[in-house]
C-alpha positions in Angstrom: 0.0 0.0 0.0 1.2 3.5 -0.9 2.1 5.6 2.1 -0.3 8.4 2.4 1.0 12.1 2.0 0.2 14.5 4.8 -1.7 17.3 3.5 -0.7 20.8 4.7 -3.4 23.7 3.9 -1.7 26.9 2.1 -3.3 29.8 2.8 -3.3 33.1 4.2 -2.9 31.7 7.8 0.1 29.4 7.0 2.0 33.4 5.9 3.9 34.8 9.0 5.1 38.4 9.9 8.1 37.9 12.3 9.6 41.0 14.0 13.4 42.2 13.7 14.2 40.3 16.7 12.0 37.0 16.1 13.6 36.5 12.6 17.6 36.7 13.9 16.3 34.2 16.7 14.7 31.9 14.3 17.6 32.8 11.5 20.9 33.4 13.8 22.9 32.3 10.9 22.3 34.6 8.3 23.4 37.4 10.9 26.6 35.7 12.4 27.2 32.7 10.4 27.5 29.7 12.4 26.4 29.4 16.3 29.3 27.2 17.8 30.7 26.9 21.3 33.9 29.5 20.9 36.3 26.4 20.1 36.4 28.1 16.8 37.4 31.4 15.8 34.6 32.0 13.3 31.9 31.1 15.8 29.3 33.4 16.6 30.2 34.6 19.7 33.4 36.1 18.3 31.2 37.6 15.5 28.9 39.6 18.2 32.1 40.7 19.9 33.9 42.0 16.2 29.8 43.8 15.4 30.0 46.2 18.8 33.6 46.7 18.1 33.3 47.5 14.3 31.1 50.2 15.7 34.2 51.6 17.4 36.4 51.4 14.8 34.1 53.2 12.4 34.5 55.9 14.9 38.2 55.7 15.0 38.5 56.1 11.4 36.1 59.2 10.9 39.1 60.7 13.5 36.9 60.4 17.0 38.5 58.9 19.8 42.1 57.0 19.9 41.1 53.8 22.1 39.2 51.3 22.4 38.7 49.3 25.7 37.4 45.6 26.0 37.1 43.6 28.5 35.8 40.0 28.9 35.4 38.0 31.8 32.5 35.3 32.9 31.0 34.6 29.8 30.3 38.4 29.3 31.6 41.0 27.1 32.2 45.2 27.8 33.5 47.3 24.8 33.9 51.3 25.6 35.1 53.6 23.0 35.3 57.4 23.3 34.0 58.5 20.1 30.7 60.7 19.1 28.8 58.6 21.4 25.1 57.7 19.9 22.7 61.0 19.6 21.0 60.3 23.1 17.6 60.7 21.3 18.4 57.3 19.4 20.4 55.3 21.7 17.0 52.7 21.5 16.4 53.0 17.9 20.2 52.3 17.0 20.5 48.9 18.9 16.7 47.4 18.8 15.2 49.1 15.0 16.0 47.4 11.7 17.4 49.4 9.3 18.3 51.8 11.3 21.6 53.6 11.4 24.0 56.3 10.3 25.2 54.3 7.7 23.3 54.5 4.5 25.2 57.7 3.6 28.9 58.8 3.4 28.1 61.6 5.6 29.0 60.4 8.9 30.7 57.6 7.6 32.9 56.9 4.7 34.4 53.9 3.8 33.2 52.1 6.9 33.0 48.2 7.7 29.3 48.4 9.3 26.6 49.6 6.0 23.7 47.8 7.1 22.3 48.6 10.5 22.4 45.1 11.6 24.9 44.1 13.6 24.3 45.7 17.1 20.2 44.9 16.5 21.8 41.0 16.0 24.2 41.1 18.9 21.4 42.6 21.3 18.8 40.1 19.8 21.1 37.0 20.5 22.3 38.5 24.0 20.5 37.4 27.7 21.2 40.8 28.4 22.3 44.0 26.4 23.2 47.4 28.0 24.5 50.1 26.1 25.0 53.6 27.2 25.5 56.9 25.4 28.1 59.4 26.6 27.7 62.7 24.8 28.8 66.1 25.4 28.2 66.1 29.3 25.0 64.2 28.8 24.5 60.3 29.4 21.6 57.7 28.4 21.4 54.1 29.3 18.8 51.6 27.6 18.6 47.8 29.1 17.3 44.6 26.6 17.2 41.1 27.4 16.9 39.0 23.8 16.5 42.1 22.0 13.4 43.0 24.4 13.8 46.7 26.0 13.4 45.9 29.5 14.2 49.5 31.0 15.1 53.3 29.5 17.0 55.3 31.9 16.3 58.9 32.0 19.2 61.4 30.6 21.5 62.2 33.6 24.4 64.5 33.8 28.1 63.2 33.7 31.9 63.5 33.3 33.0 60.8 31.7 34.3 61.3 28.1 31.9 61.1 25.1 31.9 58.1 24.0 30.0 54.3 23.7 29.7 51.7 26.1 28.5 48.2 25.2 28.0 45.5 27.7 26.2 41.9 26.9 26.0 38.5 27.7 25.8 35.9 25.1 22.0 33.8 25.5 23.2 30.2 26.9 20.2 29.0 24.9 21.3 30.1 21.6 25.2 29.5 22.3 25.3 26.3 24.4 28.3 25.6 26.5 30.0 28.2 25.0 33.6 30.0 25.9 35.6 32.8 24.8 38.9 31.6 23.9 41.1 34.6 24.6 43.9 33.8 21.8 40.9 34.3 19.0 39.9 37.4 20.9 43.3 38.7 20.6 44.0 37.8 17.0 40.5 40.0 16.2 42.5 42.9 18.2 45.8 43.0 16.3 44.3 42.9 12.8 42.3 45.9 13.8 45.4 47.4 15.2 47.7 46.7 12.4 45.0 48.7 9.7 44.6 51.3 12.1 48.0 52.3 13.1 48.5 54.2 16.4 44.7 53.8 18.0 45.1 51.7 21.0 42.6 48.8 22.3 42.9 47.9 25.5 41.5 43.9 26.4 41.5 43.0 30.1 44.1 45.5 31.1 46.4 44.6 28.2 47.2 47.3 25.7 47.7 46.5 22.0 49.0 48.6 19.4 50.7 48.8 16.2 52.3 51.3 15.1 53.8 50.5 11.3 50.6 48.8 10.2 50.9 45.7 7.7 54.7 45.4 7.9 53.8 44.7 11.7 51.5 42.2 10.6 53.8 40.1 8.7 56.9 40.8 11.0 54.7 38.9 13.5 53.3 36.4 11.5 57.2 35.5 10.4 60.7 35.4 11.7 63.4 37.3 11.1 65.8 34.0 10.0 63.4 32.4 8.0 62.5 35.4 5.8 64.3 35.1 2.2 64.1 39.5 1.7 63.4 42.2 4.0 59.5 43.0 3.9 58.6 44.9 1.2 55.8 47.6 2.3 54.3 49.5 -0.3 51.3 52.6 0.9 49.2 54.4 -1.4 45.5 56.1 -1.4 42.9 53.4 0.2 45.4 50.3 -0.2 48.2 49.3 1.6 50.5 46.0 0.8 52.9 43.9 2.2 55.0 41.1 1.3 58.1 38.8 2.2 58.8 35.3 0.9 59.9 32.6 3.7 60.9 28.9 3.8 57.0 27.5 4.0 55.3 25.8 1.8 51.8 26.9 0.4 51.0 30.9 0.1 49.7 32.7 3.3 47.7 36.0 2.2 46.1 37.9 4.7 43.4 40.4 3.1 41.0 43.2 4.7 38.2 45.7 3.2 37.7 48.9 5.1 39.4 47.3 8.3 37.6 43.7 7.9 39.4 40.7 7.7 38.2 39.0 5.1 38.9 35.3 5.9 37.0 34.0 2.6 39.0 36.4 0.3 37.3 37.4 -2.4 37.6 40.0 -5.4 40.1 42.1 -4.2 42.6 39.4 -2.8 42.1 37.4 -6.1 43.1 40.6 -7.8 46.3 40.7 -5.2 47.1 37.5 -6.4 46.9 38.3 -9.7 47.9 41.6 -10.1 51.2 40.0 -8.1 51.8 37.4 -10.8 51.4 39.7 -13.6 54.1 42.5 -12.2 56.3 39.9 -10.9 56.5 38.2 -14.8 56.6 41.9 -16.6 59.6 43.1 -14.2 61.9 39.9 -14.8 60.5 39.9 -18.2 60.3 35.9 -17.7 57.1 34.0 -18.0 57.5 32.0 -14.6 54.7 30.1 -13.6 51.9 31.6 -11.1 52.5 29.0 -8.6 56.5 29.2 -8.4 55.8 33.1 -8.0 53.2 33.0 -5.2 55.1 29.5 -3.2 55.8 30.7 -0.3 54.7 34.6 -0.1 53.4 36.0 3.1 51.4 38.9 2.2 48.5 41.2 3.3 46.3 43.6 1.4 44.2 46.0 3.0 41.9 48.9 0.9 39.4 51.0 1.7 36.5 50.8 -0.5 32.6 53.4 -0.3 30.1 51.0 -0.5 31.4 47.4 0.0 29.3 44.2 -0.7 30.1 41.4 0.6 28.4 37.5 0.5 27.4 38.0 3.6 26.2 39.5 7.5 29.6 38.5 8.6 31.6 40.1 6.3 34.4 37.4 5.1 34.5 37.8 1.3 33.8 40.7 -0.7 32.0 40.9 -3.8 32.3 44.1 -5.3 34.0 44.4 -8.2 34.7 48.4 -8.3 35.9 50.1 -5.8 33.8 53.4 -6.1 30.8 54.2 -7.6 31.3 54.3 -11.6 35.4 53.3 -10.4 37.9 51.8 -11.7 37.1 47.4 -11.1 38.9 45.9 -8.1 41.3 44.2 -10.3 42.2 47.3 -12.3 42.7 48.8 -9.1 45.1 47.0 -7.7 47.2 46.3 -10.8 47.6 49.9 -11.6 49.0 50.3 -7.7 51.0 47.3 -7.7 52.4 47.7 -11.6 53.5 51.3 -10.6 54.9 50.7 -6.9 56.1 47.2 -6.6 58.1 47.8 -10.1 59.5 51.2 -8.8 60.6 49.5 -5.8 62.4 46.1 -7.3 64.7 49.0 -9.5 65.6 50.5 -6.7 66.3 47.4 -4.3 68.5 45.5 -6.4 69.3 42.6 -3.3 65.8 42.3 -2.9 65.0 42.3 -6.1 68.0 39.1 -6.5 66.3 37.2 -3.6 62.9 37.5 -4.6 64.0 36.0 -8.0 66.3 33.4 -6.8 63.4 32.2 -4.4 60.9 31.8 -7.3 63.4 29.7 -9.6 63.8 27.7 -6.4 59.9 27.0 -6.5 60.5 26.5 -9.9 63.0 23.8 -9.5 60.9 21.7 -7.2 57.9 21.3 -8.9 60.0 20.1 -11.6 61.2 17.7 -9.4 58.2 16.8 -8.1 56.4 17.0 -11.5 57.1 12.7 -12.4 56.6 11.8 -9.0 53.2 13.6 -8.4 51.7 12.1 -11.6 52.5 8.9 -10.9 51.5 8.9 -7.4 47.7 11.4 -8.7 47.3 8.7 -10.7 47.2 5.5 -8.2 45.1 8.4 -6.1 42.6 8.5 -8.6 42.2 4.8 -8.6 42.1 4.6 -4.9 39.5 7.5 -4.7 37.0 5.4 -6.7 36.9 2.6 -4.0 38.6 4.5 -1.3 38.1 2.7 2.0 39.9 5.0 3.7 37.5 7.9 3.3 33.1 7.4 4.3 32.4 11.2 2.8 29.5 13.5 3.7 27.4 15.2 1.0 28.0 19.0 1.6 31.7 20.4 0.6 33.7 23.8 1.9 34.6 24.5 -1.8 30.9 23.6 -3.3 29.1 26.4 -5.1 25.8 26.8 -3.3 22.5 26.5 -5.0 20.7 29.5 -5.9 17.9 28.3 -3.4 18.1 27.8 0.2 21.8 29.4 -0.3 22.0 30.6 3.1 21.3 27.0 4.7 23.8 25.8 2.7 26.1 28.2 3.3 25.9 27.8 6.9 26.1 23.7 6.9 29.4 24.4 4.7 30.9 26.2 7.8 30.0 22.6 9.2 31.8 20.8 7.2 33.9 18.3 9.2 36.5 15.3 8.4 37.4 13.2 11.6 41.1 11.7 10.8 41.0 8.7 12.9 43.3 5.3 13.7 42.4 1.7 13.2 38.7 0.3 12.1 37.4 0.0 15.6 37.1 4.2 16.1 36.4 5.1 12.6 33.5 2.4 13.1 32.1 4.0 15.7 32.1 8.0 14.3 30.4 6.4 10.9 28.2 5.0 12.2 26.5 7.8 14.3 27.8 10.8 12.3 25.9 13.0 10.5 26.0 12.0 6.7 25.5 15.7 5.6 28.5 17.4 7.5 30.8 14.5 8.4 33.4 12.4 7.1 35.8 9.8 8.6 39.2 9.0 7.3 40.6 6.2 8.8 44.6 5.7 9.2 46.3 2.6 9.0 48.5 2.2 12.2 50.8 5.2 12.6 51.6 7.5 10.1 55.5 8.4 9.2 57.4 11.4 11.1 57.5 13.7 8.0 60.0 16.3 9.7 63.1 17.1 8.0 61.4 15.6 4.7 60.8 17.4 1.4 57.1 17.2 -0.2 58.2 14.5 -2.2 56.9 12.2 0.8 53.6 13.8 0.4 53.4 11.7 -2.7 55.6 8.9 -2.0 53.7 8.0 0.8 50.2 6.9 -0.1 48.3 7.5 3.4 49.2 11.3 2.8 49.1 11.4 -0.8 44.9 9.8 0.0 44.4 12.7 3.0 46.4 15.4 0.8 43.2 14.3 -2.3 40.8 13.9 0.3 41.8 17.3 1.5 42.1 19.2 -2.0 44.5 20.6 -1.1 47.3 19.8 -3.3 47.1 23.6 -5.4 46.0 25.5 -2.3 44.0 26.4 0.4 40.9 27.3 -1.8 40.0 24.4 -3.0 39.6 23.0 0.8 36.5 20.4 1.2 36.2 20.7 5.1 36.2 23.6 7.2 36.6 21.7 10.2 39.7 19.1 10.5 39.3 17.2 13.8 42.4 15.0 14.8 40.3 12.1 16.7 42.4 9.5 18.1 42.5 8.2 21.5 43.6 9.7 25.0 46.8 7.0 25.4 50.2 7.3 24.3 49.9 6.0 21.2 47.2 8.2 20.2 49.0 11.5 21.2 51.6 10.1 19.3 49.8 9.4 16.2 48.3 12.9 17.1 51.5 14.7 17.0 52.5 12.9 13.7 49.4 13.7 12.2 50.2 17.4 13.2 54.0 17.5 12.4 52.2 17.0 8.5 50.1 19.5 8.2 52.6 22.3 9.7 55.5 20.8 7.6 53.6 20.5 4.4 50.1 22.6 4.9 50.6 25.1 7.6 47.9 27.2 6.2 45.5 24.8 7.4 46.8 25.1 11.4 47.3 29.2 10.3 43.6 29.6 9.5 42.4 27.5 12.4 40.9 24.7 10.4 42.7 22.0 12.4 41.4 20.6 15.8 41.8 18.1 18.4 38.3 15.6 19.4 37.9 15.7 22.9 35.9 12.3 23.7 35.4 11.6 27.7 38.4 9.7 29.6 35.4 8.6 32.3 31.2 7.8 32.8 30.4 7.9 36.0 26.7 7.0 36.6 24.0 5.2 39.0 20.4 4.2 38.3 19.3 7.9 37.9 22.2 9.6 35.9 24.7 9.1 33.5 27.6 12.0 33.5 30.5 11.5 31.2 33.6 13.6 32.2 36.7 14.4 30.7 39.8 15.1 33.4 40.2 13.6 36.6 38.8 16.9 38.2 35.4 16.3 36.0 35.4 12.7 37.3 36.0 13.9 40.9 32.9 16.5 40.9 31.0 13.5 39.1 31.2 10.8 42.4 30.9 13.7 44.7 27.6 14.6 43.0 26.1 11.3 42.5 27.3 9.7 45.5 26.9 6.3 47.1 29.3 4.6 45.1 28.2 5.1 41.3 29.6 3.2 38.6 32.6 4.5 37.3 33.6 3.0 33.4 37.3 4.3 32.5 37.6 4.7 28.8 40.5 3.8 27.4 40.2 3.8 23.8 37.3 5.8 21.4 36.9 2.1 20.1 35.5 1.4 23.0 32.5 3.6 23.5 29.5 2.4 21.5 28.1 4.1 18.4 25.1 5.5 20.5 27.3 7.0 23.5 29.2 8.3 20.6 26.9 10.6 18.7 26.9 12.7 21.6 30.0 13.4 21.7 30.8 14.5 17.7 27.1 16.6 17.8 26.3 19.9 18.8 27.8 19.7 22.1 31.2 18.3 20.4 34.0 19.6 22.8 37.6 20.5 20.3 40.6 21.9 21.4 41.7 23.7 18.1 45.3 24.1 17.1 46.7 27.2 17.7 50.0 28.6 16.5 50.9 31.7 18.8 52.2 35.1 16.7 55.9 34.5 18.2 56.0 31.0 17.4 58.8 29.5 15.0 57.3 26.3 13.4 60.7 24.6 12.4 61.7 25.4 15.4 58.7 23.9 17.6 58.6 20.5 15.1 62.5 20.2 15.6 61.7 20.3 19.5 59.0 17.8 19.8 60.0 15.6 16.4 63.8 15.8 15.2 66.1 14.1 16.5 67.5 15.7 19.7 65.9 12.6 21.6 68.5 13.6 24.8 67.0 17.3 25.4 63.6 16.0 25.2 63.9 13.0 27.5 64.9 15.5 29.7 61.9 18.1 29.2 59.9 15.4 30.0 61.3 14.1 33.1 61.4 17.6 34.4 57.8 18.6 33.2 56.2 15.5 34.2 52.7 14.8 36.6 51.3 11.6 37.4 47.4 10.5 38.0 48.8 10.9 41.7 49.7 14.2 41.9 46.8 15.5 40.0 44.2 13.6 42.6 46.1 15.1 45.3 45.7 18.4 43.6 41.7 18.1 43.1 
């Protein structure tokens, strides 16, 4: 028999009104992108924090106020500038009224990140509790929401504080579950804005930040000084500013910004970079090198200021105009004309750097020719493998897909999902496929543990077919764009031989693929070490501490299971562990950090010193019970 189809009645009661606030409750994606926990730096609790401060910055560059003062602490978030401070008359309408703003003009504004009078209405929306307070020319008004709701306006009272903003909010717990700021991604938001504002000041949780050269501070601390092939070249001209060095690394690292906005996606004006790059590089040495041997290895940033800017989306990661004024030259004109006049007038009159740069790009050039017999040979046997590759169970929705023209913004925001668990042995990859969701997750399983790559040239990559299947499974073998997953979570188990697979699996992608670990794509599972449970409760906990809080709660001698392996927690424990409550420590590379320097540490061969570290740095299970 035919299964019956439910029939739904269309008409006009089934069409809905929401409000401003209802529809960024219902719709919180298409405001901040994803939700997330904080373990990732493009979750949205980052993206409330960068909306209030974009506000500040705006101010900044319309010359109004040099600081910026942040503070977070508790799961809640203060942000004072000392700008214009809202007209006191609006102070409600600016933070609770779609569509409203001073934005929509280049009056008050030019050339500003913020255009749509969204992002406060978003952050107060998605907030327990909002307070914002207006500081203007002796005058001060305070106005108190909870979810976007006005719960209290304060009269107009006198004061002597400074004109100026202050924002205060908490996150909603309902919206953001289990959520924490990571203070590392916090800072990394700070220093871009710093290093395209040059001399204004932000202040987060009593620690000042400031830059005072810009982009060449960018890259001097996004590189070292030994590794560096040329001195960093740093060229300035009317609403764009450029840097660039070449260094030892593989892949290309470009960091790109519109009207103070990083744009992590890229989009027309970094593709213009890119190109605009190649083209000056090749009319300069009057050699036709290939793009790739040119761009292998550059560390660059572009940063311009553009009236009007439209980007693909709320959050403001890739931009998608083309010109960069109305009835302008395009973006890609733009940027050639700079770079054709300023980059050439430099390399004539830096000879040395103009002798390094070329030497490092026939270098490129060289190994890819070496690489070139290898890589087809070893492509090939991948292209075999990938049609019955048991290595990889694949999900459905891809980083690099092009979204459909319908539901675009669902996709969109399941892309950001996008996840591949790496995992060891059958047993644990058996378990994540078999409770994962199909849409947003794959599992690629190692064989055993994979080889210590340090020290090795990218020949390996292809020599060795468990890489050369997670380098295709990846796509990453041209670049970062072409990357399938924006989430790579390392997920093997909590012994020693899984944080030794785990730091093998890590030593790869910073030897060969530190763009991955640069753009925080790369993440460690955390699955519980413990369940502790009686007749009435089941808590799963993951220290000793956890486990210790666990007993004391349930009492009377629960059961307590140790977990030694993810192999052995069943499918069903499983999926709630790699769902929305999935607990990952992300990789993080610190702005100071030398990565030869920290692989030779932990993977070359200086066995002595690090038998030592360990002795000297190491607790035992004793220790830390005594501690708890």
């Amino acid at each position: 028999m035919a299964e019956e189809k439910v029939m739904v009645e269309y008409n006009e009661d089934s069409i809905r009104s929401l409000d401003w606030r209802e529809h960024i409750r219902l719709r919180p994606g298409m405001y901040i992108g994803k939700l997330g926990d904080g373990s990732s730096m493009d979750d949205g609790i980052y993206v409330l924090v960068k909306e209030v401060v974009d506000n500040c910055i705006d101010e900044y560059t319309m010359g109004h106020g040099k600081q910026v003062n942040i503070t977070i602490a508790d799961g809640s978030v203060s942000v004072r500038d000392y700008g214009r401070g809202i007209p006191l008359g609006k102070v409600v309408d600016v933070v609770s009224k779609i569509n409203t703003g001073a934005k929509y003009d280049s009056k008050a504004f030019q050339k500003s990140v913020g255009l749509n009078g969204v992002g406060t209405k978003a952050v107060n929306a998605l907030s327990s509790s909002f307070t914002v307070t207006s500081y203007r020319e002796g005058k001060a008004k305070t106005a108190e929401f909870t979810q976007g709701q006005l719960i209290k306006e304060h009269k107009e009272v006198n004061t002597t504080e400074t004109n100026g903003t202050e924002v205060n909010f908490t996150p909603d717990a309902t919206v953001f579950k289990n959520y924490h700021f990571i203070n590392e991604y916090v800072v990394n938001q700070i220093w871009n804005y710093c290093y395209l504002n040059a001399g204004m000041a932000i202040v987060f949780n009593g620690k000042k930040y400031v830059s005072k050269n810009g982009l060449l501070d960018l890259l001097s601390n996004k590189t070292n000084a030994e590794d560096i092939r040329y001195p960093i070249v740093h060229l300035k001209g009317e609403d764009i500013e450029v840097a660039f060095t070449h260094t030892g690394d593989y892949g290309e690292e470009i960091y790109s910004f519109v009207n103070g906005q990083h744009t992590t996606q890229g989009g027309t004006h970094q593709a213009a970079f890119r190109e605009a790059y190649v083209k000056t590089i090749r009319d300069f040495y009057k050699k036709d090198y290939e793009a790739s041997d040119i761009r292998q290895s550059i560390c660059a940033a572009i940063s311009v200021r553009v009236q009007e800017p439209v980007f693909e989306s709320q959050t403001k990661t890739k931009l998608g105009s083309i010109t960069t004024y109305e009835n302008g030259p395009s973006m890609k004109s733009f940027v050639l004309d700079f770079l054709s006049k300023e980059l050439d007038n430099f390399l004539h009159k830096n000879q040395a750097v103009a002798d390094a740069l070329k030497k490092r790009i026939e270098q490129s050039e060289r190994e890819r020719k070496e690489l070139s017999g290898i890589r087809k040979l070893a492509n090939e046997r991948a292209k075999k493998a990938n049609l019955h590759n048991k290595k990889l169970r694949d999900c459905r929705i891809h980083l690099n897909a092009e979204p459909p023209a319908k539901n675009k913004e669902e996709f969109q925001e399941k892309q950001l999902l996008s996840t591949i668990f790496i995992t060891e042995g059958d047993s644990a990859s058996g378990s994540i496929t078999k409770t994962r969701n199909v849409e947003t997750q794959s599992v690629f399983s190692l064989r055993g543990k994979p080889l210590n790559c340090f020290g090795l040239t990218k020949k390996v990559v292809y020599e060795n077919e468990e890489f050369n299947l997670l380098q295709h499974a990846l796509n990453i073998e041209e670049g970062m764009d072409g990357l399938r997953y924006n989430n790579i979570v390392i997920a093997t188990d909590a012994d020693v031989d899984g944080m030794h697979i785990r730091l093998l699996i890590m030593t790869f992608f910073l030897q060969f693929f530190p763009d991955l670990v640069r753009n925080n794509h790369v993440y460690i599972l955390e699955t519980p070490l413990f369940r502790v449970r009686n007749k009435q409760k089941t808590i799963y906990c993951y220290s000793e501490e956890e486990k210790q809080k666990a007993v004391a709660e349930l009492g009377n001698k629960p059961e307590i299971t140790r977990f030694k392996g993810l192999g052995e927690i069943s499918p069903d424990e499983f999926g709630r562990f790699i769902g929305e409550d999935m607990r990952r420590e992300p990789v993080l590379i610190t702005k100071d950090a030398h990565i030869q320097k920290l692989l030779q540490d932990f993977m070359g061969k200086n066995t002595p010193e690090r038998q030592k570290f360990i002795i000297e740095n190491l607790v035992v299970e004793k220790d830390i019970v005594e501690a708890v």
